[in-house]
N, CA, C and O of each residue as an XYZ file, in Angstrom:
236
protein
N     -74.589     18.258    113.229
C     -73.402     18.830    112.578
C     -73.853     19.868    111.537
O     -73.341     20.986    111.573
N     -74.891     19.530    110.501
C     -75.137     20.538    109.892
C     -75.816     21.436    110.141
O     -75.875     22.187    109.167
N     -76.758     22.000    111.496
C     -77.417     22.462    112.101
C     -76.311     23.713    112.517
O     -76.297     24.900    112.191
N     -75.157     22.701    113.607
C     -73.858     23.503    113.885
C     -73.157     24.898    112.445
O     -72.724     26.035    112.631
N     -73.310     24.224    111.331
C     -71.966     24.715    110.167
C     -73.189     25.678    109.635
O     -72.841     26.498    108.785
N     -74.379     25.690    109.965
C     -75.525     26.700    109.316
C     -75.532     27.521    109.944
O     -75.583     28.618    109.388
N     -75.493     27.483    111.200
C     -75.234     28.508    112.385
C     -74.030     29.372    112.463
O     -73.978     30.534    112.866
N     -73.112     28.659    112.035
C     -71.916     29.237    112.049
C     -71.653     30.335    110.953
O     -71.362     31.528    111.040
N     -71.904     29.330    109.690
C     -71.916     30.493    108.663
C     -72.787     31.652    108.895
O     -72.397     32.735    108.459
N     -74.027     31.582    109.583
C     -74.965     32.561    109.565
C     -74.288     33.495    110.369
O     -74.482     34.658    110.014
N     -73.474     33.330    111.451
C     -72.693     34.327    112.667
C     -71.706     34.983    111.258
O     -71.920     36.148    110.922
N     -70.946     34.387    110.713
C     -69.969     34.991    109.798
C     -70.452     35.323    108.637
O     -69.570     35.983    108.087
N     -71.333     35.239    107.977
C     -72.395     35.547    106.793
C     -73.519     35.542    106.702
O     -74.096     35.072    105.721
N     -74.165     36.113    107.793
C     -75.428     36.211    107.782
C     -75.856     36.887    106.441
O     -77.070     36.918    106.236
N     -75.258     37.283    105.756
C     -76.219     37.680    104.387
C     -76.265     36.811    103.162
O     -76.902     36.637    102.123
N     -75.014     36.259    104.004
C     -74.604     34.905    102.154
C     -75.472     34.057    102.271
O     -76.204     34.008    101.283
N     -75.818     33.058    103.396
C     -76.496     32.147    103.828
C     -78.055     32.271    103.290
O     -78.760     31.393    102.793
N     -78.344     33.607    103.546
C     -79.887     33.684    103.445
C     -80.123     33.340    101.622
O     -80.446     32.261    101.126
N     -79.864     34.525    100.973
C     -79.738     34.697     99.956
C     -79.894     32.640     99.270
O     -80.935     32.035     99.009
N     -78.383     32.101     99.183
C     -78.594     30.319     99.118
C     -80.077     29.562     99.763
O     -80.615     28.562     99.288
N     -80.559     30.382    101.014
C     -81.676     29.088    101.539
C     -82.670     29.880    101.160
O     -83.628     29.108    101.116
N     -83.116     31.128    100.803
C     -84.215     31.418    100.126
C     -83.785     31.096     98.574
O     -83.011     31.994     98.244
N     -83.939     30.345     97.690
C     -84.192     29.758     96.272
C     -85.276     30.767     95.609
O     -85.051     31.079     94.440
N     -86.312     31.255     96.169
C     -87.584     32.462     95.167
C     -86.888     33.284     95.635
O     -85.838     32.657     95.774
N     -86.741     34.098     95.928
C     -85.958     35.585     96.236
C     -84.841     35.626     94.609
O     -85.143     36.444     93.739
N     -83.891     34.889     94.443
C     -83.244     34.854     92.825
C     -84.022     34.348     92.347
O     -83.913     34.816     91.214
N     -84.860     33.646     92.307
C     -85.453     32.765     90.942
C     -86.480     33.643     90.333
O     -86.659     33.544     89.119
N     -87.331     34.675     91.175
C     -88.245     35.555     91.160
C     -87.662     36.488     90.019
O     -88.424     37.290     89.479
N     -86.179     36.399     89.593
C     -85.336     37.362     89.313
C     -85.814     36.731     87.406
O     -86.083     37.487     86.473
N     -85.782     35.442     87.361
C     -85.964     35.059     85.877
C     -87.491     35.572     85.360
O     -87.415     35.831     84.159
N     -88.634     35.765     85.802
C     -89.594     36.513     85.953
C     -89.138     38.136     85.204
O     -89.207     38.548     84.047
N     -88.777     38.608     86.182
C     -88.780     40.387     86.142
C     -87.821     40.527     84.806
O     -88.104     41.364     83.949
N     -86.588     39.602     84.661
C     -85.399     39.637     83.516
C     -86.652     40.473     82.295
O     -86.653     41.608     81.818
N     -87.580     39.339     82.126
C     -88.327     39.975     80.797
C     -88.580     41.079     80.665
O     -88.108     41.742     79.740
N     -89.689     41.737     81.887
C     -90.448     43.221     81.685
C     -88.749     44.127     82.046
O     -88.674     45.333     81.810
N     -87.721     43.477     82.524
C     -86.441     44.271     83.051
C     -85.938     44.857     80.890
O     -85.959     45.879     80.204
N     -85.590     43.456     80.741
C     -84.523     43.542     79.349
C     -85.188     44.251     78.743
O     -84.658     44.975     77.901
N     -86.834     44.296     79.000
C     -87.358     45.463     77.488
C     -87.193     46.586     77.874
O     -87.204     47.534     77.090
N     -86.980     46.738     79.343
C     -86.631     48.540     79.552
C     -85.521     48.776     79.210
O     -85.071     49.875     78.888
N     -84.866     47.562     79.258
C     -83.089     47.960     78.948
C     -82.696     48.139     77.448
O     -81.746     48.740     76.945
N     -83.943     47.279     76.767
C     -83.338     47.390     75.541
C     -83.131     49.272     74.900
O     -82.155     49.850     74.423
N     -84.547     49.737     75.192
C     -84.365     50.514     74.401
C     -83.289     51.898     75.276
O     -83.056     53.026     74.843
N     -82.969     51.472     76.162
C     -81.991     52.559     77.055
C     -80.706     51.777     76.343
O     -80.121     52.705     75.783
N     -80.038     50.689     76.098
C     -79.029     50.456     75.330
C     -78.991     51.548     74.258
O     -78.362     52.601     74.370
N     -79.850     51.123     73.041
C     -80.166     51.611     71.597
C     -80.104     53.590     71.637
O     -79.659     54.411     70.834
N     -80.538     53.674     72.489
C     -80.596     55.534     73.091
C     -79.284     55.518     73.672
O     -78.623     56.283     72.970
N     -78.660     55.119     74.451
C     -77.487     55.769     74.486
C     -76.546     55.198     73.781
O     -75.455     55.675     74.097
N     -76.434     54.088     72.662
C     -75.478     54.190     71.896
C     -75.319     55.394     71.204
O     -74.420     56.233     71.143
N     -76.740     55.226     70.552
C     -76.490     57.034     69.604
C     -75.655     57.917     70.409
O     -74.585     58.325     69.956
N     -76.042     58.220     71.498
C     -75.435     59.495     72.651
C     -74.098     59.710     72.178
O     -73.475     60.702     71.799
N     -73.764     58.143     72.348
C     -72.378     57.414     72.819
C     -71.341     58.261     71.564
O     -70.389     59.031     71.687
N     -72.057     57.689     70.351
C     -71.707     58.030     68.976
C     -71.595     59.143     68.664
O     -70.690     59.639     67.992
N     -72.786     59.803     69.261
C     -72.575     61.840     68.580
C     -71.428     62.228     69.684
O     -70.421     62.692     69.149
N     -71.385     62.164     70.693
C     -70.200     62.560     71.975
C     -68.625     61.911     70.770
O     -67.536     62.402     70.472
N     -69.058     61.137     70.558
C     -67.024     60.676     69.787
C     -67.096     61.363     68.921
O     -66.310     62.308     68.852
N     -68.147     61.137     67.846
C     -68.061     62.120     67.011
C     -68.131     63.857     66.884
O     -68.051     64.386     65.776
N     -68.250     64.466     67.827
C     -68.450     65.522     68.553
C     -66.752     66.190     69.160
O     -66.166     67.272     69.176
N     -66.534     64.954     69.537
C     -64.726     64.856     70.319
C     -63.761     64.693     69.165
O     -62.545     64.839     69.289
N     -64.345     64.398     68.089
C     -63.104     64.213     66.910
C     -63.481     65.574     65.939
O     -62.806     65.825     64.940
């Protein structure tokens, strides 16, 4: 039966399915978050300013 409902979903979601039965493919994701958030941080902090001279620029 569950052999059957794995199969099935895989015909109608073959992409959802995978994604759930590979577990490292996302988990790999808590890893990269770190070296990710420090690139992000400072691209936040740079375009707030942007953000700020553009309104202030518009007023």
């Amino acid at each position: 039966c569950m052999i059957e409902l794995t199969t099935f979903s895989l015909l109608l979601f073959p992409s959802l399915p995978k994604p759930p039965d590979n577990g490292p493919p996302p988990l790999p994701s808590s890893s990269l978050p770190e070296g990710y958030y420090e690139e992000a941080v400072p691209l936040g902090p740079g375009k707030a300013p942007e953000y700020i001279t553009s309104s202030k620029d518009s007023f």
